[in-house]
C-alpha positions as CSV (number, residue, x, y, z in Angstrom):
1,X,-17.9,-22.0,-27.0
2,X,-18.5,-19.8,-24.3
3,X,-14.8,-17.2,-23.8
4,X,-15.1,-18.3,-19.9
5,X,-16.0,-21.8,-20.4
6,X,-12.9,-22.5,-22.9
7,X,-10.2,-21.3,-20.5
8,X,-12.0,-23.8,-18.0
9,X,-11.3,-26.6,-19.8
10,X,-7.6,-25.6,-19.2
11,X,-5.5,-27.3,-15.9
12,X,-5.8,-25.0,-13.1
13,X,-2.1,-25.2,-12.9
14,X,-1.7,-23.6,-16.7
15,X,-4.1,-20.5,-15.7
16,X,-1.8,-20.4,-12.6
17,X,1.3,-20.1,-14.3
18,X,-0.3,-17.7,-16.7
19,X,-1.8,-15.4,-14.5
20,X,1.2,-15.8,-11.9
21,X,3.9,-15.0,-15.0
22,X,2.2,-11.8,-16.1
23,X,1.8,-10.5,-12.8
24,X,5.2,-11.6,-12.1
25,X,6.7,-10.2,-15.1
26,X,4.9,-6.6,-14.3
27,X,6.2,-6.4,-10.9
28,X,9.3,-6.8,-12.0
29,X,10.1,-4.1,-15.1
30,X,10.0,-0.9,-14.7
31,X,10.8,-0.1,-18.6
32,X,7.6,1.6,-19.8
33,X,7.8,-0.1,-23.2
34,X,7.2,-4.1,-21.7
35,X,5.0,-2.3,-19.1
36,X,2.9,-0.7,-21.9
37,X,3.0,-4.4,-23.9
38,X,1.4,-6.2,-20.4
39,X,-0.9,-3.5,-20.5
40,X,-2.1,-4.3,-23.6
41,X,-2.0,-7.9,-23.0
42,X,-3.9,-7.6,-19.4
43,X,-6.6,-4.7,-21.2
44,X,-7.0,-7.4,-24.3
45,X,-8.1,-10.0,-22.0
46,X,-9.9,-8.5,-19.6
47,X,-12.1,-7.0,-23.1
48,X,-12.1,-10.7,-24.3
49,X,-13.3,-12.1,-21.2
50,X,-15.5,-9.4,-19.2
51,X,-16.7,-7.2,-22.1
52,X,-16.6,-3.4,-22.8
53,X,-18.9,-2.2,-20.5
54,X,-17.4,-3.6,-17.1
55,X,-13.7,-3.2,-18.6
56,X,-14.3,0.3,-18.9
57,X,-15.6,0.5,-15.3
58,X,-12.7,-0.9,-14.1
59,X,-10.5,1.3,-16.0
60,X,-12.2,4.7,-14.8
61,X,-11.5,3.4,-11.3
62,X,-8.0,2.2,-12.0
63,X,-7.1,5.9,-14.1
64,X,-8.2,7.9,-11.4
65,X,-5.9,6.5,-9.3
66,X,-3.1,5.9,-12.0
67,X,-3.2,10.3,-12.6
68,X,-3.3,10.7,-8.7
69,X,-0.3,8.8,-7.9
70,X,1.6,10.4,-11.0
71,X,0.4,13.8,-9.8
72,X,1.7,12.9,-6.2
73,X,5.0,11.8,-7.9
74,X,5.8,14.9,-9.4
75,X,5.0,16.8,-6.6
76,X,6.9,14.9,-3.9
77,X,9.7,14.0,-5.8
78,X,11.8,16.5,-6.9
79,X,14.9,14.8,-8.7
80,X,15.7,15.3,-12.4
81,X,17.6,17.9,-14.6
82,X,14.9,18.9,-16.3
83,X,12.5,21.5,-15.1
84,X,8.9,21.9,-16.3
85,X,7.7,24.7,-13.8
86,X,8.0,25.5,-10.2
87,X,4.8,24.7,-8.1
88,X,4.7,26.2,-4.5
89,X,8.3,26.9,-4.8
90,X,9.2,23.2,-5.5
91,X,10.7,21.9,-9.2
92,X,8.3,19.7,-11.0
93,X,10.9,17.6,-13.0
94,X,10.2,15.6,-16.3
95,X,11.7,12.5,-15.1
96,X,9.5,12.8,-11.7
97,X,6.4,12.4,-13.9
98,X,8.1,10.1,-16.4
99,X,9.1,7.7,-13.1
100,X,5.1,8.6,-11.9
101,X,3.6,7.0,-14.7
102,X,5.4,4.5,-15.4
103,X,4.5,3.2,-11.5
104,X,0.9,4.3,-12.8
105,X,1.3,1.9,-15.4
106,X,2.0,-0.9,-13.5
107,X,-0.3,-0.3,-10.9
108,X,-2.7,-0.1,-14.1
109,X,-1.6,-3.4,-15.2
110,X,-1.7,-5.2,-12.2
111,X,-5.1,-4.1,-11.4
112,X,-6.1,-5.3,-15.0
113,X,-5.1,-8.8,-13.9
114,X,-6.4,-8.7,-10.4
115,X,-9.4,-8.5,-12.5
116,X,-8.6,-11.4,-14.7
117,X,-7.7,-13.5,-11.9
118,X,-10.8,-12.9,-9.9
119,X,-12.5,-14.0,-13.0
120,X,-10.1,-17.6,-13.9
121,X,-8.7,-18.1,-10.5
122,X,-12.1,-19.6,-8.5
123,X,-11.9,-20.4,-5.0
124,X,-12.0,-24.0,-6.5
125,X,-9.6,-24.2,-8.8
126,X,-7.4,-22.9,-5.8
127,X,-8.2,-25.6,-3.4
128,X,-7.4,-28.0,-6.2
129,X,-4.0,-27.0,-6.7
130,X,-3.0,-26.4,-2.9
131,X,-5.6,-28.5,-1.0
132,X,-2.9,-31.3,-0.7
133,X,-0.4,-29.2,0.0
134,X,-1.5,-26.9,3.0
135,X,-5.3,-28.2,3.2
136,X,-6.8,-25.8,6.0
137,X,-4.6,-22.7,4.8
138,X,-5.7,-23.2,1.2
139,X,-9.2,-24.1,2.5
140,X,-9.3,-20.5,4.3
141,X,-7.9,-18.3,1.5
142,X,-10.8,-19.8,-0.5
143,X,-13.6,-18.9,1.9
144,X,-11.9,-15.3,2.0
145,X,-11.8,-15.2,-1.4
146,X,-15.7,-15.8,-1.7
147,X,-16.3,-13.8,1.2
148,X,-15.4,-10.8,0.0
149,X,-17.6,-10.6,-3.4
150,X,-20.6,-11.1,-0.9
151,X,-19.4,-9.1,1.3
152,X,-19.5,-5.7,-1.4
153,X,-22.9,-7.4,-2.7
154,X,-23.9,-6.9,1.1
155,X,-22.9,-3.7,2.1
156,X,-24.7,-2.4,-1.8
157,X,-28.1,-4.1,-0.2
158,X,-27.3,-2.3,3.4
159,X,-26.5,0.8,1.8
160,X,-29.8,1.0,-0.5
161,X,-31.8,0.0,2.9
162,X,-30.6,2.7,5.1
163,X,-30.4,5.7,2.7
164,X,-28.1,8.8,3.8
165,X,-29.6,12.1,4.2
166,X,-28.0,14.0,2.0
167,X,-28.9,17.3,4.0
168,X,-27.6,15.5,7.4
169,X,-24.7,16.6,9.0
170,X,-21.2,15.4,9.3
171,X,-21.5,13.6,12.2
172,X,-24.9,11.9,10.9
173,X,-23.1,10.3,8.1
174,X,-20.4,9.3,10.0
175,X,-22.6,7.2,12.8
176,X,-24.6,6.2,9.6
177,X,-21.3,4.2,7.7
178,X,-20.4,3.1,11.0
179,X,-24.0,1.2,11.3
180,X,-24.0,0.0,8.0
181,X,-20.4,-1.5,8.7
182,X,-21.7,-3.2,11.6
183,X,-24.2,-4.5,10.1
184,X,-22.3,-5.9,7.2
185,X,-20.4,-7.4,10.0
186,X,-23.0,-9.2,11.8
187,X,-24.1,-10.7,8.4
188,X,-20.7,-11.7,8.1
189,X,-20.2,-13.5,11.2
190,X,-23.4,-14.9,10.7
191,X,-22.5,-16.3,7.2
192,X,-19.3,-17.4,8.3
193,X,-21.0,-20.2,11.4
């Protein structure tokens, strides 16, 4: 049976509470060890479900993120007892990068869900389990929801159409993005009537 068409056969309320409860449970710890355990959990699903290849893309976007706000941790914050080196005249403090990556980490983790709930969590499975209660609200998170796939498909197509110069100036590329913005918002609006 097929890894996405199994968990489909689940109640949308069960993938719910099982998304919901390790998202919950991430946001909520900020002990490195159950951090580093969700981590594990979310990465081991997100392998299971999406594969290597788009796993790993997702974790090259999430790392460089996760080592810039650890970086920007260290430097900002300068409480701790124990100092590494002085940078610019400011202390860079163990416990300031210890306290950056374990924020990393759950950043890290809660993108790795994100990623499995974009995957389990369809727009219908949402309208499901909240159309009775709040029927238009539920009914507009779900076109949001599928709007926003589309709208990255579009704005890849948009892009590829209207090549950048890479020799044009500043102020080219600039007025460039801004047209292909508008023009991913006219399709929008369009889409959206």
């Amino acid at each position: 049976m097929n890894r996405q068409r199994w968990f489909e056969t689940l109640h949308p309320s069960v993938v719910l509470l099982y998304l919901a409860g390790g998202m919950v449970l991430g946001l909520c710890t900020m002990h490195p060890v159950v951090l580093g355990l969700l981590c594990i959990c979310a990465l081991s699903v997100n392998l299971w479900l999406r594969g290597a290849k788009r796993t790993a893309r997702t974790l090259l976007h999430a790392l460089v993120l996760c080592c810039f706000i650890t970086a920007l941790n260290a430097l900002c914050n300068h409480s701790g007892a124990t100092e590494l080196c002085m940078l610019f005249g400011a202390p860079i403090t163990l416990e300031a990068l210890a306290y950056g990556l374990a924020a990393s980490l759950m950043l890290l983790t809660m993108w790795l869900w994100c990623a499995v709930w974009q995957c389990w969590m369809t727009s219908e499975r949402f309208l499901y389990l909240f159309g009775n209660l709040a029927p238009t609200l539920s009914l507009m998170l779900s076109m949001v929801f599928a709007l926003i796939p589309q709208s990255g498909k579009k704005l890849s197509q948009i892009r590829l159409c209207g090549k950048l110069d890479e020799g044009a100036g500043k102020k080219q590329r600039v007025r460039a993005w801004i047209r292909q913005v508008s023009a991913l918002l006219v399709m929008d609006m369009e889409d959206s009537m």
